[in-house]
C-alpha positions as CSV (number, residue, x, y, z in Angstrom):
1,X,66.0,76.2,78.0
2,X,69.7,75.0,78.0
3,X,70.9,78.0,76.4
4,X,69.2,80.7,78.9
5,X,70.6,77.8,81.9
6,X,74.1,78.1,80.2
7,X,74.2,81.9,79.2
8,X,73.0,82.7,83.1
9,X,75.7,80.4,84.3
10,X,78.0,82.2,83.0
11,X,76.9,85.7,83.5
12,X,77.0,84.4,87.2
13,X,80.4,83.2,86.5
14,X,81.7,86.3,85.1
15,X,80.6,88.5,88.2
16,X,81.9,86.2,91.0
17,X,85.2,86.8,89.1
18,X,84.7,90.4,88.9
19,X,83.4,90.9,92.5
20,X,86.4,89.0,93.3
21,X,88.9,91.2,91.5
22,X,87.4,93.9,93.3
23,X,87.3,92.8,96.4
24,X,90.7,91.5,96.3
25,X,91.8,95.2,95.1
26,X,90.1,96.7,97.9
27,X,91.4,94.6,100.5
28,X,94.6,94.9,99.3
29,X,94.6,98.2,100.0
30,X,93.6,98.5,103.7
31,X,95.8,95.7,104.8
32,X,98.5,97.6,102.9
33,X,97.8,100.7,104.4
34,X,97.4,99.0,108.0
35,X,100.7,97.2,107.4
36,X,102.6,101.0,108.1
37,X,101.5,102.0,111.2
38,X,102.6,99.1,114.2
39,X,103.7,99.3,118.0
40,X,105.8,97.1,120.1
41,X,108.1,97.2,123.5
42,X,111.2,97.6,124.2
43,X,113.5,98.3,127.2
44,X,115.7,101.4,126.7
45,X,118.7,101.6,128.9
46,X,121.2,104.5,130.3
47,X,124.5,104.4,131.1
48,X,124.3,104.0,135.0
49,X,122.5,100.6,133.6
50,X,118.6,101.9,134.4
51,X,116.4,100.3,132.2
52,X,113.3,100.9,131.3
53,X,110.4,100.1,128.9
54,X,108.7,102.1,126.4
55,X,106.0,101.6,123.8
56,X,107.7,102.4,120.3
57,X,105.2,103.6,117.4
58,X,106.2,103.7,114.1
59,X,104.4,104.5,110.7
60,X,106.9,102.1,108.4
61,X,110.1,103.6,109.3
62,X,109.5,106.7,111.1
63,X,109.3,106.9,114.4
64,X,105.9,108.5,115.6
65,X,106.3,108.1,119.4
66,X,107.8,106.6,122.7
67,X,106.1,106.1,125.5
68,X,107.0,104.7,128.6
69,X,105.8,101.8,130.5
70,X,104.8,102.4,134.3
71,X,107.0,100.2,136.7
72,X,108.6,98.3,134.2
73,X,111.7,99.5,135.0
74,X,115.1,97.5,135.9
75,X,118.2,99.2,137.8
76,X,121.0,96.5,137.0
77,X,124.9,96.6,138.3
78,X,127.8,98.8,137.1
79,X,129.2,95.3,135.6
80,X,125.6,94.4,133.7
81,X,126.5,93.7,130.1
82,X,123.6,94.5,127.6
83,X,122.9,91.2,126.1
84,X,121.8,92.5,123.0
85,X,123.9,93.8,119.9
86,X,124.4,97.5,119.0
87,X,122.2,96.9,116.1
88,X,119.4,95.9,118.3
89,X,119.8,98.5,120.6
90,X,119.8,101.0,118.7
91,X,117.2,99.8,116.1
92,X,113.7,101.7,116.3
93,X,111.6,101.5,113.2
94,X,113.6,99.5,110.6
């Protein structure tokens, strides 16, 4: 009786860890695949300092589309400095 109760345990034992694997392989994969494709906001301005925001979507690095934002908009002075650094101006889908 100790035998079947030991060779049943680990039968059981064997599957979790292959269900596991498994799983873990499968998972993997969607959050990989989910991981490309991502949106966020950002305010795009012109040189007569009119800002406005878009929606940037990007699948890893390539830019898929902008969209912009209605009445999220800023008209700032000729003297307005961009706070941010050419880098992050300019950066879309890094």
């Amino acid at each position: 009786m100790k035998k079947i109760i030991l060779i049943t345990s680990i039968i059981l034992i064997i599957f979790f860890l292959i269900v596991l694997f498994f799983n873990n392989i499968i998972t993997g994969k969607i959050i990989e695949s989910t991981i490309q494709k991502y949106s966020f906001t950002k305010a795009i301005c012109n040189d007569s300092k009119f800002c406005q925001d878009y929606e940037i979507k990007c699948e890893g690095k390539k830019l898929i589309s902008t969209n912009p934002l209605t009445g999220a908009v800023a008209q700032f002075s000729p003297d307005w400095k961009d706070p941010r650094t050419e880098e992050q101006i300019d950066r879309l889908c890094d």
